[in-house]
N, C-alpha and C positions, 0 to 999 in steps of 0.2 A: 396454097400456103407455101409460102418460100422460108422454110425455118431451117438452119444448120444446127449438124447434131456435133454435141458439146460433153465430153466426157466430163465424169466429175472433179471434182479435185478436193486432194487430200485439207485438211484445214490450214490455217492461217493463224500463227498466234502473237501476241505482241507479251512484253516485261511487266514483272511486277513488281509494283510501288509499295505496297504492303501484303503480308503473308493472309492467306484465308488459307480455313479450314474444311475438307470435304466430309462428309457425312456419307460413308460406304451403306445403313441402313435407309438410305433413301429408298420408299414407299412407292409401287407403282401406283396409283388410284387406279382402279376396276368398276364398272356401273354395276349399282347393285340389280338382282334380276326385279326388285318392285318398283326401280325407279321408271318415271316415265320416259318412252324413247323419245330421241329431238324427232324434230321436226327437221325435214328436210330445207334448207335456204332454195329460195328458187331463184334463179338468175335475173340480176337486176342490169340493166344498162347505163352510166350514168355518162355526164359533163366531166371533167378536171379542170375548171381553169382556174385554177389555183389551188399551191398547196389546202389553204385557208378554206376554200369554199363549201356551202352545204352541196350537195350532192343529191339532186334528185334522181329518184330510179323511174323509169319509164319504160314504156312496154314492147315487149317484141313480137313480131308477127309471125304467123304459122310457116310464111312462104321463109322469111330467112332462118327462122328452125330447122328447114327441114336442112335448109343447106349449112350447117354446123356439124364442127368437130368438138366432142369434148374431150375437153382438156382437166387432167387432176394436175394440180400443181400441191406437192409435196414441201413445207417449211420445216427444214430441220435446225432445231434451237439447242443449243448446246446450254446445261446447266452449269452454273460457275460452279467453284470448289467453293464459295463460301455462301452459295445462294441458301440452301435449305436452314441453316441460323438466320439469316437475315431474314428468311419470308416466317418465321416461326417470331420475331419481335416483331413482324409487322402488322399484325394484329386483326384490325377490321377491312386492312388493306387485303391481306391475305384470302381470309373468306370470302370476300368479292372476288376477289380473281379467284376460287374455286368454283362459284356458282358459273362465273362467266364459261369458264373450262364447260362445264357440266350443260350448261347452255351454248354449248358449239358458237359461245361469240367472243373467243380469244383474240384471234386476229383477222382484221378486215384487211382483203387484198383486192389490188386494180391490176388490169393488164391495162398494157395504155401501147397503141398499134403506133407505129414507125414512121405511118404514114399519115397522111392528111387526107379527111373525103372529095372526093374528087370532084363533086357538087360544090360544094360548098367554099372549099380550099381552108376551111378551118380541122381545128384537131380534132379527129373521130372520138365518141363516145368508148367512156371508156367501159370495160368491162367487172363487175366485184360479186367475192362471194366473203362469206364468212369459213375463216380457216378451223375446223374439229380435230381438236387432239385426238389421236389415233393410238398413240405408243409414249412409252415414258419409262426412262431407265436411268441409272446414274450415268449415263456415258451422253444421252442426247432424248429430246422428247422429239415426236413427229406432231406437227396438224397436218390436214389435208383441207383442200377445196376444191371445187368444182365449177367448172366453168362450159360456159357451151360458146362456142368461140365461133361467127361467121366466117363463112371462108371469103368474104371482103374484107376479111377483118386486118389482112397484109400480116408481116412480120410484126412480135412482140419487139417494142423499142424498149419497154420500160417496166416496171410494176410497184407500184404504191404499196405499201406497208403501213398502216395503221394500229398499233398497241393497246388494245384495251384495255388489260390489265394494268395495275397498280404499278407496277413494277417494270423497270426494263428490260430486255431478256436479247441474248445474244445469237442473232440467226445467224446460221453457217454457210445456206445456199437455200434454195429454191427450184425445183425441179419440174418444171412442165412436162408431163406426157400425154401422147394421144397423139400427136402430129406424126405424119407418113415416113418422116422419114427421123424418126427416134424421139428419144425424149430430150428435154432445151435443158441448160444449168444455167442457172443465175448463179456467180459466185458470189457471197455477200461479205463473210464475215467481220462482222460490224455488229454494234452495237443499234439497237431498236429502242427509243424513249416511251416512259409513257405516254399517250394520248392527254392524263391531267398534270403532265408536267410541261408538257411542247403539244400543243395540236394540231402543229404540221407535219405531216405526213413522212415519213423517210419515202424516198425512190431509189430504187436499184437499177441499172443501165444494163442491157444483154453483155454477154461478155467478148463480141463484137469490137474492135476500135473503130476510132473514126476521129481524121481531123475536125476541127472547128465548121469549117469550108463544106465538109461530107458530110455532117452530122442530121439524119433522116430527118425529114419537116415535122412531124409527130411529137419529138422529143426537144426542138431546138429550146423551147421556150422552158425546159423542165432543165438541161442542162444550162444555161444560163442562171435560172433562180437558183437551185443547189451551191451553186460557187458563191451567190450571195449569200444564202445562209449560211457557208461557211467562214465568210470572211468576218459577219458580225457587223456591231454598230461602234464598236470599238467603246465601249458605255459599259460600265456597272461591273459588279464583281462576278468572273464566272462561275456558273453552279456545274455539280460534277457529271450532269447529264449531257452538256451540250457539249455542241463537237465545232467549237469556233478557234479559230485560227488567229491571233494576233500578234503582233509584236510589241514588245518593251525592250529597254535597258536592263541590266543586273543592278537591282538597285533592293534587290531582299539577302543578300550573302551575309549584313550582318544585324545586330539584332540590336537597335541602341535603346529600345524602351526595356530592357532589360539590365543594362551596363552603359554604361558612358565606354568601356575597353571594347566592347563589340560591337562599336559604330565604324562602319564600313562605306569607302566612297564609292562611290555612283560608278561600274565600268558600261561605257556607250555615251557619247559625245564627245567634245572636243578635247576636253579633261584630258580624257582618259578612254580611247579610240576601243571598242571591245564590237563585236558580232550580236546581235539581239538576238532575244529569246523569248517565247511565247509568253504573249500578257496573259495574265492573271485576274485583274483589278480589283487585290486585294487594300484595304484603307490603309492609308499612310500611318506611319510612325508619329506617337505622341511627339517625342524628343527630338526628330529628326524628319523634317516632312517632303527630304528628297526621298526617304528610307519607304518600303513597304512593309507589310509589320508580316510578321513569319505568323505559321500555321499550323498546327500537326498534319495537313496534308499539303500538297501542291496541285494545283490545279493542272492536267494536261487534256485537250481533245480527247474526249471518250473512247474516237474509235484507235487512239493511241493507247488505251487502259487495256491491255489485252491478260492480266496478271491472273485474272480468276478463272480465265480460260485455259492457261500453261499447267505442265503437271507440274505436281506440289515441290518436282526436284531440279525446278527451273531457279539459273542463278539468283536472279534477282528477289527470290522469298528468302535465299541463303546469305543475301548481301544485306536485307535489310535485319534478316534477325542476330548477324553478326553487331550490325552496326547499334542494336538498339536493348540487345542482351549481352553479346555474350564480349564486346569492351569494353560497357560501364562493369558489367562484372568482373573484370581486370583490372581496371582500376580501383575496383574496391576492394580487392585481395592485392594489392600494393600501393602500400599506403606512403611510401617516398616516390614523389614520383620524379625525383633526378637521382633516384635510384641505378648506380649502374650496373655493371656484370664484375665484378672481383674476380675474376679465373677466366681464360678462354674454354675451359672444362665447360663452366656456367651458362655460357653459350650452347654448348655440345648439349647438355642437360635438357634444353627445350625441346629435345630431338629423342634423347633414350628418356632420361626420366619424366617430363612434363612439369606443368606448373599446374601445383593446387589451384582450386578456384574455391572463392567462397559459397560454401550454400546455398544454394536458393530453395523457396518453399516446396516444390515439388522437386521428389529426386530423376533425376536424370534427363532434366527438360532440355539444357543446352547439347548432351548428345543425340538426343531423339531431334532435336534442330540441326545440327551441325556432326554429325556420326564421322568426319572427315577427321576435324581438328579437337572434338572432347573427346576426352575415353572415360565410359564411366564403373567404377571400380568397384563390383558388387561386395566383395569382403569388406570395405572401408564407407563401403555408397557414400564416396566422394565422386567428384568430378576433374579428372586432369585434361589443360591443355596441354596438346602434345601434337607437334608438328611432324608430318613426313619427310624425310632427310630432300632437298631437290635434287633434281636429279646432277647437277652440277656438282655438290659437294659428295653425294653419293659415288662419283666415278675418281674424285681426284677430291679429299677432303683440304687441302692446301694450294686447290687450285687459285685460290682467291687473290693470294700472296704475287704469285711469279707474274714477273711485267710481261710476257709474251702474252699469255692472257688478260691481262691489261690492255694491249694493245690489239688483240687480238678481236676482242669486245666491242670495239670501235666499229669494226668489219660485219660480225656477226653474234651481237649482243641483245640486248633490250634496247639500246639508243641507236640505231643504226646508223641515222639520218642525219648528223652532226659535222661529222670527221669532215675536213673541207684541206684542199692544199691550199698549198703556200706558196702565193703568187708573187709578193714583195717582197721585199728588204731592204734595211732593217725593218723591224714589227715596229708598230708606233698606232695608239693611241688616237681615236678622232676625237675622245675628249675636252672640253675645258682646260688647259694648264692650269689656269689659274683658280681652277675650284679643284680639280682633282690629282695636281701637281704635271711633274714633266713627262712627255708621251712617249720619249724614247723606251722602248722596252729593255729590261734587264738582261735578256736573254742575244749577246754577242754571237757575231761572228768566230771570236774564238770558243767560246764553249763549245758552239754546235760541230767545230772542226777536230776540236779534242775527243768529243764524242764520237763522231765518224771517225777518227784515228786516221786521218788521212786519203782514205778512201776516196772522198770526194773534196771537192771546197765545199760552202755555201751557194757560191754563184754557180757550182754544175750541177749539185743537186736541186739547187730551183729549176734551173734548164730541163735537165732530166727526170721532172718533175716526181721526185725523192722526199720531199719534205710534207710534212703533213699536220692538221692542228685541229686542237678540241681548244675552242675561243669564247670563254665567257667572260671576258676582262671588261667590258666595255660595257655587256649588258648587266653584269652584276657590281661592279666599281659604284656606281650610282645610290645603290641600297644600304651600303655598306657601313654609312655611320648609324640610318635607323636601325640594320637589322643587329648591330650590335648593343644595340640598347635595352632589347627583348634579355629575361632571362635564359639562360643554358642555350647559348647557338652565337656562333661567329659564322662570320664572310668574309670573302678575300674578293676581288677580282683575279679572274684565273685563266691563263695561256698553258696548255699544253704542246708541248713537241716531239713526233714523232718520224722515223728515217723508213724507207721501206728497202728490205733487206731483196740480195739477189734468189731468196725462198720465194717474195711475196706475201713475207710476212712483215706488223709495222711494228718495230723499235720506238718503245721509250724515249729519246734523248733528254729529256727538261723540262722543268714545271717553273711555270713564272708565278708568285701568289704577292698580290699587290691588296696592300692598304691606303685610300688615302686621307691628306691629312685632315689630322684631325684630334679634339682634345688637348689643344696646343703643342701635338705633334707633329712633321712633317711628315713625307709621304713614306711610308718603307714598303720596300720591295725585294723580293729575294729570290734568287734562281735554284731549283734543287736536283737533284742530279742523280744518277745511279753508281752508287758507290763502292769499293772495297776494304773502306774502315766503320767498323760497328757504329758510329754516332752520324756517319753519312746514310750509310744504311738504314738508319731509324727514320732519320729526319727524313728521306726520298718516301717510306711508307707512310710516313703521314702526312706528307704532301698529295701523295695519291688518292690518300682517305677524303680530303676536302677536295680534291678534284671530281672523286669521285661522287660525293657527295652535292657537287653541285650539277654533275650532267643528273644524277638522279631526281633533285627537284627539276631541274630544265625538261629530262622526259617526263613529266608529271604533269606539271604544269604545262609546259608547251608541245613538247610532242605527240603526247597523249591526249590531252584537258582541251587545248585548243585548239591546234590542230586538225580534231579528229571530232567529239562530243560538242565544242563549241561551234565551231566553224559550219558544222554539218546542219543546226538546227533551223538556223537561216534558210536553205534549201529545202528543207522538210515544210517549213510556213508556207514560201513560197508555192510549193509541188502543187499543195491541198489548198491555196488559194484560187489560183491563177487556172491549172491544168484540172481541168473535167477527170472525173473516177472513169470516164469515156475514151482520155485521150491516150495514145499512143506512149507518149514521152511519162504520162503518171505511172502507166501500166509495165514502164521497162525499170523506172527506177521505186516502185514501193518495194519491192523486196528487199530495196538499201535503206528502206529508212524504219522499218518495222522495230521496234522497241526502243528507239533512241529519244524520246523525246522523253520516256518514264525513267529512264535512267538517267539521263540530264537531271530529272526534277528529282531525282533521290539524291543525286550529285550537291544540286546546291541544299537539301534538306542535309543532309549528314556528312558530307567531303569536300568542299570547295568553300562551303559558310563558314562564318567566323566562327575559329574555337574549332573547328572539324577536323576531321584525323590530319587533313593536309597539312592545316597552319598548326599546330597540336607537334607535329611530328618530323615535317621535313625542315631543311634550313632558315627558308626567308621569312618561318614565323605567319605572322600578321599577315605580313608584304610579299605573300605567295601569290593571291589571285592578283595580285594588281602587277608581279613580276611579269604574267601573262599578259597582261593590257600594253604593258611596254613593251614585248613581246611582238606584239601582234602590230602594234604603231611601229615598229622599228623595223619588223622583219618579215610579216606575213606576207604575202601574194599571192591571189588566189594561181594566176599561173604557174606560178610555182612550187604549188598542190600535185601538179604531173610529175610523177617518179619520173622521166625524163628530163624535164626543162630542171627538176631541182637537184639527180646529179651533174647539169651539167652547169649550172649556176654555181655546184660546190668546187667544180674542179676535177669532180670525178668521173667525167666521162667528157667526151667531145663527139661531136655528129663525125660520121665514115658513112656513106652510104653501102659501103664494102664489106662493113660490119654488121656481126649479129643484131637485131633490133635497130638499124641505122646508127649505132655507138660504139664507141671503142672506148671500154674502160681505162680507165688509171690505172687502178687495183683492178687485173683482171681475175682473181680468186678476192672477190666481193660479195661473199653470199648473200647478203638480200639485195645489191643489185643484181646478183646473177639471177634470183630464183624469182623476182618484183619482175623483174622488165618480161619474161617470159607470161607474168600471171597479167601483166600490163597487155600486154600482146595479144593474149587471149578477152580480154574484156573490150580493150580496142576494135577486135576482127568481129565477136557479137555485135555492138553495137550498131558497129559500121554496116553490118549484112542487115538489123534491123528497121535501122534508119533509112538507109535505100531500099525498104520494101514499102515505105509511108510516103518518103518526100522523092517525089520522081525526080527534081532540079533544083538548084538553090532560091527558085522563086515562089517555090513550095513553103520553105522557110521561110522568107521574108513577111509572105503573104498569111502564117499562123496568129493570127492575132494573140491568141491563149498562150504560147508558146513568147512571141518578143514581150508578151505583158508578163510572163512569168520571167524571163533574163532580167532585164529593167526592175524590176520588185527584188532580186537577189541582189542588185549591185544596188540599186539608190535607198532599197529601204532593209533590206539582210543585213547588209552590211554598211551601213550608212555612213559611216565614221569615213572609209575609203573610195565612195562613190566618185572623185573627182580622180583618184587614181589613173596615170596613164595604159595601165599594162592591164587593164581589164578585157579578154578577150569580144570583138566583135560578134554580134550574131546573125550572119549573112548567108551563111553557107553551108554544108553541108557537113561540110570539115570542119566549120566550127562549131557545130554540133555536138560531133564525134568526139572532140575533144575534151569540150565541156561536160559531159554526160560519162566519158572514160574517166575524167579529172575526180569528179563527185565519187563514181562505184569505187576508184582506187581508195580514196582518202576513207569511203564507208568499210570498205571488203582487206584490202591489202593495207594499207596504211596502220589501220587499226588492229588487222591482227599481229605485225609486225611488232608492236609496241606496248601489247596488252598480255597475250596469252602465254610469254616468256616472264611474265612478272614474278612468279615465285620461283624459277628454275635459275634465274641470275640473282635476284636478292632479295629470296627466300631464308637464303642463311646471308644475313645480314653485312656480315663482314667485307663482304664482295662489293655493294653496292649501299652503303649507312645511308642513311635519307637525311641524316645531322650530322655537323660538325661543331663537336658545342664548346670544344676548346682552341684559341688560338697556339700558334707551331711556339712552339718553345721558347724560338731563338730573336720573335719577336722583338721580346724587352728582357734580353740578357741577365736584368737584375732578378728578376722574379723569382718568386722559390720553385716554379713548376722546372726553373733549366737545372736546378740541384736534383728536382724528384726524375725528371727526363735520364740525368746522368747513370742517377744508380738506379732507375728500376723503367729502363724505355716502355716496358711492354702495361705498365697500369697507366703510363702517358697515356696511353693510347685505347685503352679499354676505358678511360674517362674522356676521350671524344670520341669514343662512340657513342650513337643514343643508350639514352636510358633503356632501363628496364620496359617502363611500359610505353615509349614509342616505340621499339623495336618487337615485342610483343603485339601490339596494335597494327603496327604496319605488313609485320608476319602474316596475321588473321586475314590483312583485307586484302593482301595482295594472294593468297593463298586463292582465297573466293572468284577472286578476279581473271584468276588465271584458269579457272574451270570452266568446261564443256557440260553442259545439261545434257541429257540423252535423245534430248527433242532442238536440240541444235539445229538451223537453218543452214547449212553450207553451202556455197559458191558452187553454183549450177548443179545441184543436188535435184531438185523438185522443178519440173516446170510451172509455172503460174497458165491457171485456168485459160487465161484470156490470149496465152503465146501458141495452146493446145488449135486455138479458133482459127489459124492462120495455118497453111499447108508449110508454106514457104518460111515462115519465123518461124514455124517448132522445127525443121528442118536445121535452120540456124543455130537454134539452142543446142541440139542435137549436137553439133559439131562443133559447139563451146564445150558442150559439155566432155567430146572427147577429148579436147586441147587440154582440160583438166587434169583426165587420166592422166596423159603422156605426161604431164609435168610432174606428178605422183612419181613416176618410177624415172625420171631423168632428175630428180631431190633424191632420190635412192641411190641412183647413180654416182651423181656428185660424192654424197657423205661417204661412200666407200672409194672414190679418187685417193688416192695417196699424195697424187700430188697437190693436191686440193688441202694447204695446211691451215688456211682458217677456217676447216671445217672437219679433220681429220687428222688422228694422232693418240697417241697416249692420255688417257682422261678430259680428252675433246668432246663432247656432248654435239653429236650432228646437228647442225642448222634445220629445222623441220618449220620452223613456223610458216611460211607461204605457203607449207603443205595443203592443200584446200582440203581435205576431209581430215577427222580423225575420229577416235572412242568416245565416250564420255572420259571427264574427270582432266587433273591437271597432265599433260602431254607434250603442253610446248608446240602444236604444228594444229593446223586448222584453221579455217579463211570463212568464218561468217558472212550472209550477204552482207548483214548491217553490223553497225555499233550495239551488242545485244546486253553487255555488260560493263 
């Protein structure tokens, strides 16, 4: 017997979509001493050719008994947190599955050998026993079975799983012992269907890889059917047991059998160019029959559903009980909702005093949910929300105010990936003139010289590449007459301008905010500037504010939404399509895509659909998801997903082979390019060592069938809208491999924590970073009575564009949540995967990612205490940590998930 010994591995958990409840009195069952003992199973031999087929048992003889090993193969099933309610309504289902228990016929198991009979050249009989529960706790139950295994029986390729029971139930691995040289691990963690829901079989693959080309004769025909069943027939509504993979359009975000206001266009074709997302084939909308009609659940692949298997203090039970208790509850304890803040006190107040909540019938449910953000008040047994100060307003309560942090932000913020020099002159418009007026921009050569004071011109600070810009003039000019049609929210088109000082730190210089025409208006456009008279002074702060306000939807919606959640789910279809649970390339990237599919689908169930916090809360209204569509048509590239190719697309870096990472910054104190290209480097140098341990030459590549059918599925059918794109990488080589595979972990690992887990430490306290601007600047339409109220009372201008009460409130909750570490976090080369342990030379590999890790750990330490290092260090500076790969639970600001986990 040629069997390799396989250590075990820690479990495997995926997000969750809705909260379950665990039952700490869960009951071991014990056999009473009068019941009758089982009956021993005796070994049966059977055929598999096919999932589907019956299975006759046939007999074995004395002479290959004698030459047999047995083997116990150990199933370990992990109970959900919400199984023991669910099997307590399950009624008659239930007690059949106890007799089954009781009758040692829980679960039918096959070994099925690697090899082919050598007679014959077909696939060896395979081997089954019936699996006897042995042990049962809240933590895991065990079955056992028994097998007597020929020693012709060659290597275990595979082993069949059949469900008897009513109910699904979640195996964690499988454990063959008896063999010489240790005991085998099948890694599973996956979900197991009933037998009367699906009567094909699940198969499990050794944990073993193997190209397409390599894949043992035994198994080939078992790994081919599997990718069928996973792909589906593309027919019928899916039910929540199966584990099918398809793609659709975004064509459920809004809800118009409900409202005629919450009909939402189709994003995914030509319209309107968007990334697909897993079908569903839920029945079309009465009123609209592009529309899919909404659910109270979302359908994802099962073995995407990992939610009942996480502990109870995993984000995503915290995110949906937020979203589905504890902000309709705030909305119902404020009953204005363009309710604003009357005092900047009133702000502070969310922080010391908290906000009453109203009642609900049990006391103290929303803190026993959410203990972070309710406080529940036993003298009064009320319930307050009450926010933890961030850590940003905590160091420097006025940090929010001073432009160096403004500018500072750009560098090493929540948006990182924005800030682009400035390679022209003058700025000008690719627009329309004659729909969106004249393209010259407002923003002169003199202003920008006045502002330098001379120090430079225009033309040496372009040379010297001095000038810098946050640009959304072009992508939001467009919106701008719908989105001012929405109650409480205005839009400008917006040019930012910034100088970089001989610190390395970036200056302010000018805000360009354009309207155009419109209303039997012309186009107005105004430049604002930093000032040394109070009415210049006000007006540059609330230019800031709607600057602000609009890179905050832009990170939202685009840096974050699709970028990162959208863009990734395409790849996720494809992996589980195309690429065997067997191959090399599945087994490097599932650890980037574990829980991203169930938060997508709570994404469009409660933040990205129509009416959801996003359009509810941020600027573009309605016109938020579709900002992203335009987005993605105007600006996405998948090559330019590489933190590489996209500072140097911005301007912010240039290739030096001389330089660190092969680049020579712009801005060389750029903290998340400084601390991204390092986490880049290290993902790159794995990869690279992985990928040369599988593909010997590039004709290894070429020749992966699974592999060019999984690229070709990501470009012509992921992302369909761009398939004819020129700049789509090649898949020939080795290198391009490497790329491809670094580009994906970046955007799932590093991309995503960049942009995500800073979310309440920059605009937490709202003021820094408003998600709305619901009033136009004052100076607009000079007549109005807002330039009288501006004049004598600048400061309630401005606390009346801010959001409301309860967007600001609302946006507080979920960025709070969002920005939290569960204590069962997955970090960035934290745990090896079972299957990397099976290879001398890969776990070596990890190994040595995994130190690259450390090092970066204490050269982020290093950095933060540089002095000279000043977008990262200084008086009330909050150190840059996010690329930090590990951190604590709870909100921290630094930590590098594999995947998109929340």
């Amino acid at each position: 017997m040629q069997q390799i010994n396989v250590s075990n591995s820690s479990g495997s958990y995926l997000i969750l979509q809705k909260p379950c409840i665990t039952n700490p009195c869960l009951q071991v069952w014990s056999r009473p001493s009068w019941f009758p003992k089982q009956r021993k199973q005796k070994r049966v031999t059977t055929h598999h050719d096919g999932y589907r087929s019956n299975i006759k048992a046939v007999a074995v003889s004395t002479e290959v008994e004698s030459k047999a090993v047995k083997v116990k193969a150990t199933i370990t099933v992990q109970p959900t947190v919400g199984g023991f309610f669910s099997e307590l309504s399950s009624g008659l289902g239930r007690g059949l599955d106890d007799i089954k228990d009781l009758l040692g016929q829980s679960l039918l198991v096959e070994l099925l050998s690697a090899e082919l009979d050598e007679k014959t050249k077909l696939e060896k009989q395979s081997i089954k026993d019936y699996a006897q529960k042995t042990h049962q706790s809240t933590q895991e139950v065990k079955y056992v079975a028994e097998f007597e295994v020929p020693q012709s029986f060659g290597e275990i390729g595979a082993i069949l799983v059949e469900n008897e029971h009513h109910k699904e139930m979640f195996i964690k691995d499988i454990v063959l012992d008896g063999f010489l040289l240790g005991p085998v691990t099948f890694s599973c963690d996956s979900w197991v269907h009933s037998k009367f829901d699906n009567p094909v079989k699940r198969v499990f693959f050794s944990n073993k890889s193997y190209l397409p080309s390599e894949t043992p004769e035994g198994v080939k025909r078992l790994r081919e059917e599997e990718l069928e069943h996973l792909r589906g027939n593309g027919q019928g509504e899916r039910k929540v047991h199966e584990r099918i993979y398809d793609y659709d359009v975004y064509n459920d975000l809004g809800d118009p059998d409900s409202s005629e206001e919450l009909k939402r266009p189709v994003l995914g074709g030509s319209q309107h160019p968007y990334p697909r997302r897993c079908r569903t084939g839920r029945d079309r909308s009465h009123k609209d029959p592009l529309s899919e009609k909404r659910s109270s659940s979302v359908y994802v692949p099962r073995d995407e559903c990992f939610s009942e298997v996480k502990q109870l203090t995993f984000q995503t039970k915290t995110l949906y009980s937020a979203l589905h208790a504890l902000i309709p509850t705030i909305r119902t304890g404020i009953v204005d909702k363009n309710l604003g803040f009357p005092v900047f006190s009133a702000i502070d107040d969310l922080f010391d005093e908290g906000l009453s909540l109203p009642p609900l019938k049990g006391k103290g449910i929303l803190n026993n949910l959410l203990p972070r953000l309710v406080k529940f008040v036993r003298d009064t047994e009320e319930e307050i929300l009450r926010f933890n100060p961030p850590a940003t307003m905590d160091k420097d309560r006025f940090f929010w105010l001073r432009d160096e942090e403004f500018g500072r932000q750009t560098l090493a913020g929540l948006n990182p990936c924005c800030i682009q020099l400035v390679t022209e002159w003058p700025l000008k418009s690719k627009l329309d003139p004659e729909i969106y007026g004249p393209a010259e921009s407002a923003i002169t050569t003199q202003i920008i010289e006045q502002e330098i004071k001379g120090f430079l011109t225009v033309e040496e600070a372009i040379k010297q590449k001095k000038l810098f810009m946050l640009d959304y003039h072009d992508l939001l000019l467009p919106l701008v007459k719908d989105v001012r049609q929405l109650e409480g929210t205005t839009l400008y088109g917006s040019r930012t301008l910034f100088f970089l000082t001989h610190e390395g730190t970036l200056r302010p210089l000018a805000i360009e905010l354009t309207r155009p025409p419109m209303d039997g208006k012309p186009q107005w456009k105004e430049v604002f500037t930093p000032c040394w008279h109070s009415t210049g002074v006000w007006l540059w702060r609330l230019a800031k504010l709607h600057v602000l306000a609009h890179d905050a939807g832009y990170h939202q919606l685009v840096s974050h939404w699709l970028r990162t959640h959208c863009a990734t789910e395409p790849y996720i279809l494809a992996t589980n399509r195309q690429l065997s649970a067997m191959h090399p390339i599945y087994r490097l990237l599932h650890p980037h895509f574990r829980y991203t599919m169930e938060i997508n689908a709570l994404a469009r169930e409660a933040l990205v659909n129509a009416n959801g916090i996003i359009e509810s809360s941020f600027t573009p209204g309605k016109f938020s998801i579709l900002l992203s569509s335009i987005a993605y048509d105007k600006q996405w590239q998948f090559n330019l997903q590489s933190l590489p190719a996209d500072l140097i697309h911005r301007g912010m870096a240039v290739k030096d082979q001389n330089a660190p990472h092969g680049l020579k910054l712009t801005v060389e104190d750029y903290p998340y390019a400084n601390d991204g290209l390092l986490l880049w480097d290290a993902l790159k140098g794995w990869f690279t060592d992985y990928i040369y341990r599988y593909y010997p030459d590039n004709g290894a590549i070429q020749s992966d069938t699974e592999l060019q059918a999984w690229w070709q599925e990501i470009v012509n059918v992921g992302h369909a809208d761009k398939k004819d794109e020129p700049w789509w990488p090649q898949l020939k080589t080795r290198q391009d491999l490497i790329e491809i595979l670094t580009t994906i972990a970046w955007t799932a690992s590093g991309h995503h924590a960049a942009v995500n887990f800073g979310q309440f430490s920059f605009a937490g306290y709202f003021p820094n970073r408003p998600s709305v601007a619901r009033n136009k600047m004052p100076v607009e339409d000079p007549s109005d009575p807002e330039w009288e109220l501006f004049l004598q009372k600048p400061e309630v201008t401005m606390l009346k564009c801010f959001p409301s009460q309860i967007q600001a409130t609302t946006v507080m909750t979920v960025l709070d949540i969002l920005s939290n570490h569960s204590p069962d976090e997955e970090y960035l080369g934290e745990t090896v995967e079972p299957a990397w342990e099976e290879d001398a030379l890969v776990k070596a590999a990890f190994e040595k990612f995994r130190g690259k890790l450390i090092e970066l750990e204490g050269l982020i330490d290093e950095r933060n205490a540089d002095k000279s290092r000043r977008n990262r260090n200084g008086a009330g500076i909050v150190p840059y940590e996010l690329l930090k790969p590990t951190s604590e639970p709870g909100v921290t600001a630094k930590g590098v998930p594999y995947s998109i986990s929340i």
